[in-house]
ZAMARGU-4260 file (C-alpha; in steps of 0.2 Angstrom, whole numbers, plus 5000, padded with zeros to 4 digits):
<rodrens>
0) 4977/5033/5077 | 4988/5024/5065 | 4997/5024/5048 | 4994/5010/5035 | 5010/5009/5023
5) 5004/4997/5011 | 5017/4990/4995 | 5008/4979/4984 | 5009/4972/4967 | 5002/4984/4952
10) 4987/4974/4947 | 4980/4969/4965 | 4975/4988/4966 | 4960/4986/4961 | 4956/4971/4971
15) 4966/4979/4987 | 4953/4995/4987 | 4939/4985/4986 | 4941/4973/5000 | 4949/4991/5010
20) 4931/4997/5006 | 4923/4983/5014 | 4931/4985/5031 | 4924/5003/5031 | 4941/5013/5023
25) 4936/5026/5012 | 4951/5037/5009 | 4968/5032/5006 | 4982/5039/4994 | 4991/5029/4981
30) 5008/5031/4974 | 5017/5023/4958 | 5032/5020/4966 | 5048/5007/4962 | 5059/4995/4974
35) 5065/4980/4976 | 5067/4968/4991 | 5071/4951/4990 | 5069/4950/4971 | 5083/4962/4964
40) 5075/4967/4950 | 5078/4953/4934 | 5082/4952/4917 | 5074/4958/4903 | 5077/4956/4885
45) 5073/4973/4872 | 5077/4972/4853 | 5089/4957/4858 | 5097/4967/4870 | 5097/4960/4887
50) 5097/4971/4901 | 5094/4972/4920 | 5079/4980/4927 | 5085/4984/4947 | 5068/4994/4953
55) 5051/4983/4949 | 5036/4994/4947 | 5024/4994/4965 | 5008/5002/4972 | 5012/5011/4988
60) 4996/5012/4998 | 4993/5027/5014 | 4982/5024/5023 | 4976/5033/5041 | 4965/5025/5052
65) 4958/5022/5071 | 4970/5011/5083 | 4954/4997/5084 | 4953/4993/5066 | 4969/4990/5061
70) 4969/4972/5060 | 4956/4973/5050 | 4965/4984/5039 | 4979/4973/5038 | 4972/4955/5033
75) 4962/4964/5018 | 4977/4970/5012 | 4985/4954/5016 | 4972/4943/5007 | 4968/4952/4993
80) 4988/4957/4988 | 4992/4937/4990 | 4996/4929/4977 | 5011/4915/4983 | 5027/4924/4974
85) 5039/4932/4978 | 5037/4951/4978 | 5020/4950/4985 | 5025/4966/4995 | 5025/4974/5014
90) 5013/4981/5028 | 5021/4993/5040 | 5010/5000/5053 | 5017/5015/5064 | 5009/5030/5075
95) 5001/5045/5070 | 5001/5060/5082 | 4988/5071/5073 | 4980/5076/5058 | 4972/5089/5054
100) 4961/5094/5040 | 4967/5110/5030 | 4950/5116/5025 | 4941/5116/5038 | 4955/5115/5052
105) 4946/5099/5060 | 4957/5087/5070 | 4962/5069/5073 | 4950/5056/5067 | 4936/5068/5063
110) 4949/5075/5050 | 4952/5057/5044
</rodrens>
């Protein structure tokens, strides 16, 4: 089993979850979080005061799945998230040694 860390653009959400759903993912959690990579924030100017936003808004995506799929898992990501610019976001992939279901106490891919 493996763990799919998607960071992705705000707005490609919606896009993102759909092509996930097409290669047969149908769970995933999403987090609102903030970061910055190679963009370092930028400037922004409020009521002709100009300051620096450091942290950008992101979509962090989780999502657990079988060893064999994800490459499948990873170009919808990277297909759907594109968009050329900078900021576009990561895919980090690592191993999961279990899960386990908490209601019914089920494990490994049949609690995914």
């Amino acid at each position: 089993m493996k763990m799919i860390c998607a960071i992705i653009k705000p707005f490609k959400l919606d896009d993102v979850r759909s092509a996930l759903a097409h290669v047969g993912i149908d769970g995933m959690t999403v987090t609102e979080v903030k970061g910055f990579g190679r963009q370092k924030g930028h400037t922004e100017l409020y009521r002709g005061a100009e300051y620096t936003v450091d942290f950008l808004p992101k979509i962090k995506l989780e999502i657990a799945t079988q060893s064999d799929q994800v490459e499948q898992v990873i170009e919808a990501i990277t297909e759907t998230a594109y968009t050329g610019k900078i900021g576009d976001g990561k895919i980090f992939v690592y191993d999961l040694q279990q899960t386990v279901r908490i209601r019914t106490g089920e494990r490994d891919m049949a609690a995914i």
